[in-house]
DSSP file (Angstrom, degrees, kcal/mol; ACC not computed):
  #  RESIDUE AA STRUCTURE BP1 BP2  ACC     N-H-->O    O-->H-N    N-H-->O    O-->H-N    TCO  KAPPA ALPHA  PHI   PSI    X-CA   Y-CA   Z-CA
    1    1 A X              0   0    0      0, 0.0     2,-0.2     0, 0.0     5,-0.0   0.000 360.0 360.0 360.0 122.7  -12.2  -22.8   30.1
    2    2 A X     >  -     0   0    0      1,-0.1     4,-0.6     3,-0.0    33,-0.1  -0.517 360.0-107.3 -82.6 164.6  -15.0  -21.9   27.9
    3    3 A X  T  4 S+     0   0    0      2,-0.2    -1,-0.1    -2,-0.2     4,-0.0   0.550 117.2  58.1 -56.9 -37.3  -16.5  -23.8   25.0
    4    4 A X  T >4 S+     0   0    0      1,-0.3     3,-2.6     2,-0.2     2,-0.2   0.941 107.1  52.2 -96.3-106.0  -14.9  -21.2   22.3
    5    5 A X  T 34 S+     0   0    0      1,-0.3    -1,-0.3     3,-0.0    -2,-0.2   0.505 103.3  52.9 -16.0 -39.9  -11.3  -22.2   23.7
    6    6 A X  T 3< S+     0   0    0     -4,-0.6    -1,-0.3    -2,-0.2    -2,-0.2   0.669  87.0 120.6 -92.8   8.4  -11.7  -25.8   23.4
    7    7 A X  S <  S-     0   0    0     -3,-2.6     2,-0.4     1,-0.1   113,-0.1   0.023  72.2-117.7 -40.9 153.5  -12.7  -25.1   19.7
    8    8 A X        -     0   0    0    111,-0.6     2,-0.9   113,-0.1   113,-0.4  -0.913  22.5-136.8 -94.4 153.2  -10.5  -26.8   17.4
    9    9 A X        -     0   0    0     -2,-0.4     2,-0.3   111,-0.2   113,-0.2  -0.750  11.7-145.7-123.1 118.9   -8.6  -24.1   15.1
   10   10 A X  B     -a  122   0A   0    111,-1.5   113,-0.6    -2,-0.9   116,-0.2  -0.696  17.7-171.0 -81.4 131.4   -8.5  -25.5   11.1
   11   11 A X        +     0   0    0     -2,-0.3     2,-0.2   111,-0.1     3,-0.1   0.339  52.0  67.5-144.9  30.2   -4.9  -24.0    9.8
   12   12 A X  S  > S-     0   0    0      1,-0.2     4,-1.0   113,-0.0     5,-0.1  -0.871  75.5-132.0-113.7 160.3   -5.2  -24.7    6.1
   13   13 A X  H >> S+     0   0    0     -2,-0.2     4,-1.9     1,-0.2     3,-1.4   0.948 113.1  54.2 -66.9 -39.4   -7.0  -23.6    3.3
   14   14 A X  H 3> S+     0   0    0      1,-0.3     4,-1.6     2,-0.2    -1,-0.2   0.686 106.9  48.8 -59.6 -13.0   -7.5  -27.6    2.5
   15   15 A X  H 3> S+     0   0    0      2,-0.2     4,-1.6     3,-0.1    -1,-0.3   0.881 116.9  42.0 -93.0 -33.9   -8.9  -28.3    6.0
   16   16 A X  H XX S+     0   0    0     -3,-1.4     4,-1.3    -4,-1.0     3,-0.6   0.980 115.8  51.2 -78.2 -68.1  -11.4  -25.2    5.5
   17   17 A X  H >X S+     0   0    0     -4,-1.9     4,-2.1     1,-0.3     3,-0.6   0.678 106.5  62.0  -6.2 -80.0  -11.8  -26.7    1.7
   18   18 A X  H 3X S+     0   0    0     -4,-1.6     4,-1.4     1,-0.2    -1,-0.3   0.728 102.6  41.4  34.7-112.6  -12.5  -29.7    3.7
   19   19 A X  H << S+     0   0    0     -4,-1.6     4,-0.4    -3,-0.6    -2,-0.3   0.629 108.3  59.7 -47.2 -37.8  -15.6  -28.6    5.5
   20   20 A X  H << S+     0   0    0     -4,-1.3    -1,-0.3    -3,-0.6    -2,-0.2   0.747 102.1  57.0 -56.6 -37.9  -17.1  -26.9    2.7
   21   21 A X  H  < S+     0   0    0     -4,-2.1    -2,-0.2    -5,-0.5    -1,-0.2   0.996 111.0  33.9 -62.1 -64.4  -17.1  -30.0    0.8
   22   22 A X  S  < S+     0   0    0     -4,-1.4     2,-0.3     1,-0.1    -1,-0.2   0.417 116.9  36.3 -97.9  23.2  -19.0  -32.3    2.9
   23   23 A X        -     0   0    0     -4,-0.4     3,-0.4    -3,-0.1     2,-0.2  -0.817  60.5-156.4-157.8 131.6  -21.5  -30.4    4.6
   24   24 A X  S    S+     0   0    0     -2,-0.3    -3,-0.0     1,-0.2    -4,-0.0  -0.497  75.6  65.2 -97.0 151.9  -23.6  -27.3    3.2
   25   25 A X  S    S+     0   0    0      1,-0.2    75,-1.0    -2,-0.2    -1,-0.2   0.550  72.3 145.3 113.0   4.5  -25.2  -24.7    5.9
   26   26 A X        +     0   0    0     -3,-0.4    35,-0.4    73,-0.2     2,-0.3  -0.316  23.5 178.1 -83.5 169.7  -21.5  -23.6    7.0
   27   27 A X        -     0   0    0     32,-0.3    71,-2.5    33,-0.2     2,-0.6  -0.986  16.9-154.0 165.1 112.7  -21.0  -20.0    7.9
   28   28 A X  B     -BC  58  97B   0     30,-5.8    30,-0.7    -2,-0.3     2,-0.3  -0.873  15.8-174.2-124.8 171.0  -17.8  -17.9    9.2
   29   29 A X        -     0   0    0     67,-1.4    67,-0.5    -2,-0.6     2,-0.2  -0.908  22.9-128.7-169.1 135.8  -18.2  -14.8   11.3
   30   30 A X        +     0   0    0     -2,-0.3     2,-0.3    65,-0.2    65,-0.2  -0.470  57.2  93.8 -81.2 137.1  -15.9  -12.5   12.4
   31   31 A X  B    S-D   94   0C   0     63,-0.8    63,-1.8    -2,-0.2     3,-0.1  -0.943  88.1 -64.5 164.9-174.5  -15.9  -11.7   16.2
   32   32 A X  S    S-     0   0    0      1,-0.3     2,-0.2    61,-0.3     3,-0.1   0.417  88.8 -92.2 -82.8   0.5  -14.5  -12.5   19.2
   33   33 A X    >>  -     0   0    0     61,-0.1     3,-1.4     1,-0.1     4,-0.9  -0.268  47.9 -60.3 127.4-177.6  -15.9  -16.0   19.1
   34   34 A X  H 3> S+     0   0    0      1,-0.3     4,-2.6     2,-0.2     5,-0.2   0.686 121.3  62.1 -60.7 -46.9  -18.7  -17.8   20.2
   35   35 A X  H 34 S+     0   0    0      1,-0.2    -1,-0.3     2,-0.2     4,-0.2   0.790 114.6  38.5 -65.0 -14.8  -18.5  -17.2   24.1
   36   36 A X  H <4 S+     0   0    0     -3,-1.4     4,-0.3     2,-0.1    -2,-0.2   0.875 124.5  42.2 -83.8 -22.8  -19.0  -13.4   23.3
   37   37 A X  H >X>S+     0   0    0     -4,-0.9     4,-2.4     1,-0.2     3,-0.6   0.844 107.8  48.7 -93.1 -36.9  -21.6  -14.1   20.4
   38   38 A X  T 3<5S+     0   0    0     -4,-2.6    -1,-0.2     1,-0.2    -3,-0.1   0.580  91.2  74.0 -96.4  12.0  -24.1  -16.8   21.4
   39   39 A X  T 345S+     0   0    0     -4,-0.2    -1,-0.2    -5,-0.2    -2,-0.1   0.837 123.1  16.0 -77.8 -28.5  -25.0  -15.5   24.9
   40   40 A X  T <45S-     0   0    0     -3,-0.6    -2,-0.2    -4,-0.3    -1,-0.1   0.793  86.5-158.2 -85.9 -32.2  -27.2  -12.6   22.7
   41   41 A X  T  <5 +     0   0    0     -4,-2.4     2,-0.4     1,-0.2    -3,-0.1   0.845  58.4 108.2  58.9  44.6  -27.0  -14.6   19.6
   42   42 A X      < -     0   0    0     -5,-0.6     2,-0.4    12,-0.1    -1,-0.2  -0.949  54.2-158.0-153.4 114.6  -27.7  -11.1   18.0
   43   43 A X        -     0   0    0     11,-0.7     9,-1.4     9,-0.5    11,-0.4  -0.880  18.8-124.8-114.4 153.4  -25.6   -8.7   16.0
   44   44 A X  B     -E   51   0D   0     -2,-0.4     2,-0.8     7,-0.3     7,-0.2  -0.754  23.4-115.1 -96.3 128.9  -26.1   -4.9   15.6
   45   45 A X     >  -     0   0    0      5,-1.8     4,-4.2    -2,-0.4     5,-0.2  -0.639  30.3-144.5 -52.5  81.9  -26.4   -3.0   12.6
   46   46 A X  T  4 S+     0   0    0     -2,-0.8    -1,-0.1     1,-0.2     4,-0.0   0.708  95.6  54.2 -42.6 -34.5  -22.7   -0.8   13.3
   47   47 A X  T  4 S+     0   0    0      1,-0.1    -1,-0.2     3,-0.1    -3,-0.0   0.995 125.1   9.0 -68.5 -70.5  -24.8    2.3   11.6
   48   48 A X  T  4 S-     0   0    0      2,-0.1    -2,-0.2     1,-0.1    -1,-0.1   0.746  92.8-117.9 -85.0 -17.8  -28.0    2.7   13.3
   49   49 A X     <  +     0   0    0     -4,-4.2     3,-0.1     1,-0.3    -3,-0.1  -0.142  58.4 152.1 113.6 -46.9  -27.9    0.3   16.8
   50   50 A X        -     0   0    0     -5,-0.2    -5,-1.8    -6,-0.2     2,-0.3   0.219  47.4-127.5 -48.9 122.2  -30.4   -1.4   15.7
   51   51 A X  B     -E   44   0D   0     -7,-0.2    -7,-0.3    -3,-0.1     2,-0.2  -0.426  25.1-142.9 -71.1 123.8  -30.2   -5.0   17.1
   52   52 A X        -     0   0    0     -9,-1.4     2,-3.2    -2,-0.3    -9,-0.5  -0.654  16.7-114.7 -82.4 144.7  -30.4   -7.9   14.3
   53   53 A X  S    S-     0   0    0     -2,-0.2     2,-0.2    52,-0.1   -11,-0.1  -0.001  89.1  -3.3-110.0  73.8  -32.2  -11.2   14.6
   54   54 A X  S    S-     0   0    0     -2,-3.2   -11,-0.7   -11,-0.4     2,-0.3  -0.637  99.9 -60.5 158.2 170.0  -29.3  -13.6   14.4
   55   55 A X        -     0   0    0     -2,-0.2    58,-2.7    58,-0.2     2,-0.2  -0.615  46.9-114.4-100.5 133.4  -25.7  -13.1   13.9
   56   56 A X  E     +F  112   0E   0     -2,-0.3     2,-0.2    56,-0.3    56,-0.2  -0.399  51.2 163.3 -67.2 110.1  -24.1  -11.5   10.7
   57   57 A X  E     -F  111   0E   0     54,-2.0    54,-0.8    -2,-0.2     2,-0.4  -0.625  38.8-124.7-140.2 174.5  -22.2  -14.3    9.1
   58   58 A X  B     -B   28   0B   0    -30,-0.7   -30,-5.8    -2,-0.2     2,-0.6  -0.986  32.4-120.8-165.2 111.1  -20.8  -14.8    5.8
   59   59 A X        -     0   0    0     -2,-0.4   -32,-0.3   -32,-0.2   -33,-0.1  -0.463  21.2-170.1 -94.5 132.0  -22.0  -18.0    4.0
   60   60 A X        +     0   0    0     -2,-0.6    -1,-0.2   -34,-0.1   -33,-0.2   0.664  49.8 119.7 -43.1 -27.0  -19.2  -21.1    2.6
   61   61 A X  S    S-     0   0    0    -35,-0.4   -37,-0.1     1,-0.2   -40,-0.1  -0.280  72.5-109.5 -89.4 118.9  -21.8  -23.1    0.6
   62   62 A X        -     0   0    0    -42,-0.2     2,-0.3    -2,-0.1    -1,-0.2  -0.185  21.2-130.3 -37.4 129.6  -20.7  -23.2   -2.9
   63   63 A X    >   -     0   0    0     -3,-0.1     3,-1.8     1,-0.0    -1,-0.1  -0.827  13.0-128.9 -63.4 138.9  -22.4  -21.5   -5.3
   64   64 A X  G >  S+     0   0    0      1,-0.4     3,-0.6    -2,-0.3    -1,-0.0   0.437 107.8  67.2 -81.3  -3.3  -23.5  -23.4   -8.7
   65   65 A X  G 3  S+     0   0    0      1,-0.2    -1,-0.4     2,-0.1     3,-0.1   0.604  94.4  59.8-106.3  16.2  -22.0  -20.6  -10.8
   66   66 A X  G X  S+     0   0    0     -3,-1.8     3,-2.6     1,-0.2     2,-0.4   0.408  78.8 159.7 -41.3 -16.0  -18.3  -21.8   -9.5
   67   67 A X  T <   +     0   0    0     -3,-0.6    -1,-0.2     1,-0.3    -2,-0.1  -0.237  54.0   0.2 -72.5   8.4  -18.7  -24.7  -10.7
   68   68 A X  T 3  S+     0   0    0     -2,-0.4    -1,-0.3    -3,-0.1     3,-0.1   0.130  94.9 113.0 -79.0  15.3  -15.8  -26.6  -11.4
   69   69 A X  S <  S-     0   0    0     -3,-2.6     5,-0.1     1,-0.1     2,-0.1  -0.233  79.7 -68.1 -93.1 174.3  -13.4  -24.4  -10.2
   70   70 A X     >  -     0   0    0      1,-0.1     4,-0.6     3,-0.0     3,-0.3  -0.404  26.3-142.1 -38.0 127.3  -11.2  -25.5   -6.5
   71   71 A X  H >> S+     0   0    0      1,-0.2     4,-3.0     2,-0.2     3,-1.5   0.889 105.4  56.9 -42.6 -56.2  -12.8  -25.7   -3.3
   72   72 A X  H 3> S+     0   0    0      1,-0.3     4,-2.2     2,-0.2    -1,-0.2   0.866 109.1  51.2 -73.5 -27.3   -9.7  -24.1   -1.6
   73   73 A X  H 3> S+     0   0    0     -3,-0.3     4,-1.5     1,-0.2    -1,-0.3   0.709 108.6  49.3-100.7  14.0  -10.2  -21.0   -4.1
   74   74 A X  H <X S+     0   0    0     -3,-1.5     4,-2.9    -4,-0.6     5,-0.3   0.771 112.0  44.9 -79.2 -21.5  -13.5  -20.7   -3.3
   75   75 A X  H  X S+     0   0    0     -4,-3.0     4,-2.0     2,-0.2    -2,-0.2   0.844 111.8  55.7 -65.2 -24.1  -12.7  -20.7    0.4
   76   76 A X  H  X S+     0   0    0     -4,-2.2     4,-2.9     2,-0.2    -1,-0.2   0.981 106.5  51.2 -73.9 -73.9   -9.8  -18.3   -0.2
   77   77 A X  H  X S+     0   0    0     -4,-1.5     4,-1.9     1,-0.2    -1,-0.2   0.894 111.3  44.3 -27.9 -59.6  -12.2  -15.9   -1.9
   78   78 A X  H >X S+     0   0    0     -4,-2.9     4,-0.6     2,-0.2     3,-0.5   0.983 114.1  50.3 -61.5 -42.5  -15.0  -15.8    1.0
   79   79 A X  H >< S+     0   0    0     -4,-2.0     3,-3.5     1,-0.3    -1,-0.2   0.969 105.1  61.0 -62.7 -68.9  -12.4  -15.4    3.6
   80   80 A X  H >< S+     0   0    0     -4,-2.9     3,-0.8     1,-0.3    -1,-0.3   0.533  94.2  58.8  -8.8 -63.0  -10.8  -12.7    1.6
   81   81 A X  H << S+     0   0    0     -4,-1.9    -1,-0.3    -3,-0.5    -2,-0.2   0.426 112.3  37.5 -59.1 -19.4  -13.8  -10.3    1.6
   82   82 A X  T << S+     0   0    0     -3,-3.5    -1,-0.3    -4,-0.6    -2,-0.1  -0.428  85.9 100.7-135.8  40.8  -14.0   -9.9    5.6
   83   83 A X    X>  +     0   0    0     -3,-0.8     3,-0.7     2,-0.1     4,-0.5   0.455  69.6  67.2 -92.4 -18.0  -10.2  -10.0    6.5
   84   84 A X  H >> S+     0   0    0     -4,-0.3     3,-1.8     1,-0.2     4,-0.6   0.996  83.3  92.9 -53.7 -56.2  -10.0   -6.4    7.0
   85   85 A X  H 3> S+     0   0    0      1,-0.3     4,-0.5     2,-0.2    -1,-0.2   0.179  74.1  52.6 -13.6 -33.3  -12.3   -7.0   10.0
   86   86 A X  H <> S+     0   0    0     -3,-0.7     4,-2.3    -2,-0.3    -1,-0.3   0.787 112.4  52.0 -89.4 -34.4  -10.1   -7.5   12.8
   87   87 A X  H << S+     0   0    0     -3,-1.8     3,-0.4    -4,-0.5    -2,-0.2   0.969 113.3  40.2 -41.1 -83.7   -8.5   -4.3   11.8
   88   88 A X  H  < S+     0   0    0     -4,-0.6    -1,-0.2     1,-0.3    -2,-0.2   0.910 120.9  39.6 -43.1 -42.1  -11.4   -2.5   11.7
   89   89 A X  H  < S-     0   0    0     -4,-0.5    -1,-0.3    -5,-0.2    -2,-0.2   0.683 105.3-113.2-116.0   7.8  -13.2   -3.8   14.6
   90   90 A X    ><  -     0   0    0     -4,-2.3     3,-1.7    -3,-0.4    -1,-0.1  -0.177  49.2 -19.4 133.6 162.5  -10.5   -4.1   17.0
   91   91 A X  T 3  S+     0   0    0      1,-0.2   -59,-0.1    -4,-0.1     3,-0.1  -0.372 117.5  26.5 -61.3 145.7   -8.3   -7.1   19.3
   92   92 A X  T 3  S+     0   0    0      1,-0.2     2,-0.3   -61,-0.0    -1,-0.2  -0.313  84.3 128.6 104.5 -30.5   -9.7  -10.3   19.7
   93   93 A X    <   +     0   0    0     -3,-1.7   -61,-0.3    -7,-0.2     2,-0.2  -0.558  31.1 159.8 -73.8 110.3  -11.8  -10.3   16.6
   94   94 A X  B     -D   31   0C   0    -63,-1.8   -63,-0.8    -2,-0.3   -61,-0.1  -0.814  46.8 -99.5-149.8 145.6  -11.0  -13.3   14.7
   95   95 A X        -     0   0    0     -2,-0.2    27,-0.6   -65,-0.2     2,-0.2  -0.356  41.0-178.3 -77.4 172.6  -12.7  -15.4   11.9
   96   96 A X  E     -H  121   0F   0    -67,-0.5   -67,-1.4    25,-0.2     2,-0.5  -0.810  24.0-126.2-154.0 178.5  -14.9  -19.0   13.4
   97   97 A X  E     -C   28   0F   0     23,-0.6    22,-2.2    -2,-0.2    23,-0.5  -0.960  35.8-176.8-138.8 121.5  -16.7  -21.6   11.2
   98   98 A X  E     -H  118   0F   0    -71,-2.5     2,-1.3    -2,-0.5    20,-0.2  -0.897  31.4-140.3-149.1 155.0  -20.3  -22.3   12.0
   99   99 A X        +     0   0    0     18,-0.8     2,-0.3    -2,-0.4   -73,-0.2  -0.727  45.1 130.1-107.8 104.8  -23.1  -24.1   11.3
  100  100 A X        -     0   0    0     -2,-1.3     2,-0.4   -75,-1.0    15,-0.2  -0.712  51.9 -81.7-129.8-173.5  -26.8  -22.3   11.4
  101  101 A X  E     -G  114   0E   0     13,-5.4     2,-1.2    -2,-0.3    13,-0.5  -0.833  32.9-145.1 -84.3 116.9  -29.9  -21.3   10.6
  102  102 A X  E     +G  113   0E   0     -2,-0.4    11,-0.2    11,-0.2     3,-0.1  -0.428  21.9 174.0-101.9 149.3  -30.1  -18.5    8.6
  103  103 A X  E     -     0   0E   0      9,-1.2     2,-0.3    -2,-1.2    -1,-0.1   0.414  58.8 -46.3-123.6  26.8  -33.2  -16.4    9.6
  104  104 A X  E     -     0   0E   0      8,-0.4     8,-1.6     5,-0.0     2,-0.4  -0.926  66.5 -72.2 150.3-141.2  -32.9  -13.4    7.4
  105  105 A X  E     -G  111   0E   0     -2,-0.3     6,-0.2     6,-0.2   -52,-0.1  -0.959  27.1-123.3-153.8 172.7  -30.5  -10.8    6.3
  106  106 A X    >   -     0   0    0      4,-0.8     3,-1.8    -2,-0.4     6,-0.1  -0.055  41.6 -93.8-113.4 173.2  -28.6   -7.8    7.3
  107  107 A X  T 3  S+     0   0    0      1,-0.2   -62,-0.0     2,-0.1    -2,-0.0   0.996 131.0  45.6 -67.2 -44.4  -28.3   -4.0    6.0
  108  108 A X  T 3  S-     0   0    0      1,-0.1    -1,-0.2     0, 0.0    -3,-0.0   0.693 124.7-106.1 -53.7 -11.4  -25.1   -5.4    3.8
  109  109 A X    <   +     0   0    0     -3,-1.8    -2,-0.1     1,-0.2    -1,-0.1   0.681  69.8 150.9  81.0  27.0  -27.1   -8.4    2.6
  110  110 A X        -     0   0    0      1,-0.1    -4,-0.8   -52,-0.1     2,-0.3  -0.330  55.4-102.6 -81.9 176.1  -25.3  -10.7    4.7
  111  111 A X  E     -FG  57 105E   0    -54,-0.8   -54,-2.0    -6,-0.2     2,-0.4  -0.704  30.9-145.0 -84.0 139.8  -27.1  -13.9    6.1
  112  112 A X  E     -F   56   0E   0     -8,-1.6    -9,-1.2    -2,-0.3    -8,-0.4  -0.952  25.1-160.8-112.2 117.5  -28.2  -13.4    9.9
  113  113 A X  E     + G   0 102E   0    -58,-2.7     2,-0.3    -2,-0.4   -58,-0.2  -0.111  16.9 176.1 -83.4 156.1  -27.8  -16.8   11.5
  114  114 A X  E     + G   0 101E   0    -13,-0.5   -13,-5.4   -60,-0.2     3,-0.1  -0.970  59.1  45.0-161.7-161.9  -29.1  -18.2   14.5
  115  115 A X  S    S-     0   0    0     -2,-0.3   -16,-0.1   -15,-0.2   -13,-0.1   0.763  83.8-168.9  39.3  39.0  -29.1  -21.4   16.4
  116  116 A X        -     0   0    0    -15,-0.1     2,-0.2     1,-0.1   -16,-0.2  -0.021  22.9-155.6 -44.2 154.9  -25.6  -21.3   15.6
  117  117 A X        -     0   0    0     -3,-0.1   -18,-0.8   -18,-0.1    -1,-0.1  -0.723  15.3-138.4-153.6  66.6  -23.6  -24.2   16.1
  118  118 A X  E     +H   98   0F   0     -2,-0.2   -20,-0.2   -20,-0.2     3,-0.1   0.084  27.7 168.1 -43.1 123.1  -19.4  -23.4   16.7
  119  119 A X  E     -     0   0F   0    -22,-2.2  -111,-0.6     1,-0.3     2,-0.2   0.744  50.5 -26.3-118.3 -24.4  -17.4  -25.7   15.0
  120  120 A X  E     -     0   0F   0    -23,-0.5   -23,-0.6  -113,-0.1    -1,-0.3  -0.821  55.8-111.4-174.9 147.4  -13.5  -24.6   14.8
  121  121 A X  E     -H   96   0F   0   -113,-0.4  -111,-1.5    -2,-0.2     2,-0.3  -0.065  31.3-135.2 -52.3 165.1  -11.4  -21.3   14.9
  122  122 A X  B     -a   10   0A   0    -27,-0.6     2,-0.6  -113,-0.2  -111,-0.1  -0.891  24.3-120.4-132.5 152.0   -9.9  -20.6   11.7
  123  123 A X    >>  -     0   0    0   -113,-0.6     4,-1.8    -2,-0.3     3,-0.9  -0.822  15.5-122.3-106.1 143.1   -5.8  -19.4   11.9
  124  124 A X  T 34 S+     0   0    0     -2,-0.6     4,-0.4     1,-0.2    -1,-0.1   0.452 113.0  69.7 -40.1 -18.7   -4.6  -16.4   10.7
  125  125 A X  T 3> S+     0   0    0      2,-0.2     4,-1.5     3,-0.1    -1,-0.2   0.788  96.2  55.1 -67.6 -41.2   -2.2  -18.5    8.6
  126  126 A X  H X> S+     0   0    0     -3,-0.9     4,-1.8     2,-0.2     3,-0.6   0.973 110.3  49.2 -46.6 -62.6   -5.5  -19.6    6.5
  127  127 A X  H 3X S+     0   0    0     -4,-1.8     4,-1.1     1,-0.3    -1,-0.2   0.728 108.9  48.5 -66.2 -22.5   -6.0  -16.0    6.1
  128  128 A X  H 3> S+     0   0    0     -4,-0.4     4,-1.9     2,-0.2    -1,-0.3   0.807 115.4  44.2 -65.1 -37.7   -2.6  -15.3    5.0
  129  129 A X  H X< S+     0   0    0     -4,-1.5     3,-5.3    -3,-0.6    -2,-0.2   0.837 111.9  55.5 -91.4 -91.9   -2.6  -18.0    2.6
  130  130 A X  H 3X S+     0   0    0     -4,-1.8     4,-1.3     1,-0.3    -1,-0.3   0.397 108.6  44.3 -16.2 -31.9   -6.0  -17.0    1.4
  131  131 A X  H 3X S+     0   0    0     -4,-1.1     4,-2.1     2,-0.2    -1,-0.3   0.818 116.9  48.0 -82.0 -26.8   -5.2  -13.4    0.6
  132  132 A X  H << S+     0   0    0     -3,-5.3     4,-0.4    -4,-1.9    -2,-0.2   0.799 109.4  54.2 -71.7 -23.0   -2.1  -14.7   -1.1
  133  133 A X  H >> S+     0   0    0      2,-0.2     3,-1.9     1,-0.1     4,-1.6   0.955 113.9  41.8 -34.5 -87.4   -4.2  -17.1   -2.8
  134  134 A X  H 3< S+     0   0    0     -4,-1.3    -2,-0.2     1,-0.3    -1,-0.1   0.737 108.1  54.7 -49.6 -47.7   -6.4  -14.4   -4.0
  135  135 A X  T >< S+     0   0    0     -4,-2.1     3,-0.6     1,-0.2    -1,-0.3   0.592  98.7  66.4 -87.0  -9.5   -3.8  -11.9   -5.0
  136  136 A X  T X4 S+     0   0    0     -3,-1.9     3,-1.1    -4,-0.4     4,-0.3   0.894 101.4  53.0 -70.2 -69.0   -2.2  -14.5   -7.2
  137  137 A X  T >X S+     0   0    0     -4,-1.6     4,-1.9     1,-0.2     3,-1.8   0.565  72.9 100.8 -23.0 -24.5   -5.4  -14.4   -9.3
  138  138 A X  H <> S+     0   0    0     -3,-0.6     4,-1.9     1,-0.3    -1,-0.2   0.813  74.2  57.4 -80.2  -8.3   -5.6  -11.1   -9.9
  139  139 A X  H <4 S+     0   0    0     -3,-1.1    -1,-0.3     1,-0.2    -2,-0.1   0.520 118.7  36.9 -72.4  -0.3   -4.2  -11.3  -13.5
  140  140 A X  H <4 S+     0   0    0     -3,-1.8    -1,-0.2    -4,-0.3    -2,-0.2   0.402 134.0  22.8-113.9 -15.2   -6.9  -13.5  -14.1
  141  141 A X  H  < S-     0   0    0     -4,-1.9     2,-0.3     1,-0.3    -3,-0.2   0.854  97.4-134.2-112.2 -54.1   -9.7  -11.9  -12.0
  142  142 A X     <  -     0   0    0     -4,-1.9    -1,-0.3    -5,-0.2     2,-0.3  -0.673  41.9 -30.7  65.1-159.1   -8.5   -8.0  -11.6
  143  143 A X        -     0   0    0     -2,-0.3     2,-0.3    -4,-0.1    -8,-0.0  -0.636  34.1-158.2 -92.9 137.2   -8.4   -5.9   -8.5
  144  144 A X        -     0   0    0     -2,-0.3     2,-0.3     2,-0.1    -2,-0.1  -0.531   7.4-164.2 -76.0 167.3  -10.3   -5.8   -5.7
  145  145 A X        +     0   0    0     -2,-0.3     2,-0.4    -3,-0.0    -2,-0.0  -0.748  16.7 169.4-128.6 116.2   -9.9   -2.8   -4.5
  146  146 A X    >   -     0   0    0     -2,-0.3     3,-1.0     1,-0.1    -2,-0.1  -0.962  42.8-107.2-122.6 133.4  -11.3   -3.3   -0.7
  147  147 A X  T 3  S+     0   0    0     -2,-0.4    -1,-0.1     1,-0.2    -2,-0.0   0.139 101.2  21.1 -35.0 161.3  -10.3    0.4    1.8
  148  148 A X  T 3         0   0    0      1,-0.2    -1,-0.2   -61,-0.0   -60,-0.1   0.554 360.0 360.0  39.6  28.0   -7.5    0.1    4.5
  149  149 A X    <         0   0    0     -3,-1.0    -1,-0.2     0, 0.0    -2,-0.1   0.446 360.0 360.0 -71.6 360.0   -6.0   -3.1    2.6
């Protein structure tokens, strides 16, 4: 059994909510987990090939212009933005929570992580919530309007 199997899988927004609270440096990235990702520890730029140096992650850590608003509906938000992802890129691909370094950024402006550090699957229930979470909002936010949703 590999390491990425014995993960524990978070299957609330309040346990993600949780993590975000007490520790800053957190990170989720879509993929097929941590045994496919940290043996390059390196994601590719989908346009050109071009290898990146550290893995294309999407960072938790509260921003100071949220500020009072709910943990769970900031977590709700980030998760939102990247849920298309397993669509788009294919079985197996699944969100994960991690803790890195980040050591620069990516043709979208994402953070590219490295010395990542897996800490728990996230469920597809999370993600449900979270887009319901989101879509509840929208008379107060607007639309997103994100392709193939």
């Amino acid at each position: 059994m590999s390491a990425s199997e014995n993960l524990p899988v978070v299957s609330t927004l309040a346990e993600v909510a949780r993590l975000v609270d007490r520790q800053q440096g957190l990170y989720v990235r879509w993929s097929q987990g941590p045994g496919a990702d940290l043996a390059e520890a390196s994601s590719t730029d989908d346009l050109t090939g071009v290898a990146m140096p550290g893995l294309s992650a999407s960072p938790l850590d509260i921003e100071s212009w949220w500020a009072d608003r709910p943990v769970e509906l900031w977590v709700a938000r980030r998760l939102y933005d990247y849920a298309h992802l397993p669509h788009d890129k294919g079985p197996g691909v699944r969100p994960w929570v991690l803790r890195g370094r980040e050591a620069g950024r990516g043709p979208d402006n994402e953070p590219l992580v490295t010395d990542a550090e897996p800490l728990c699957w996230i469920a597809d229930e999370v993600i449900d919530a979270a887009k319901k979470e989101v879509a509840r909002q929208e008379r107060e936010w607007g639309t997103l309007r994100r392709g193939g949703r």
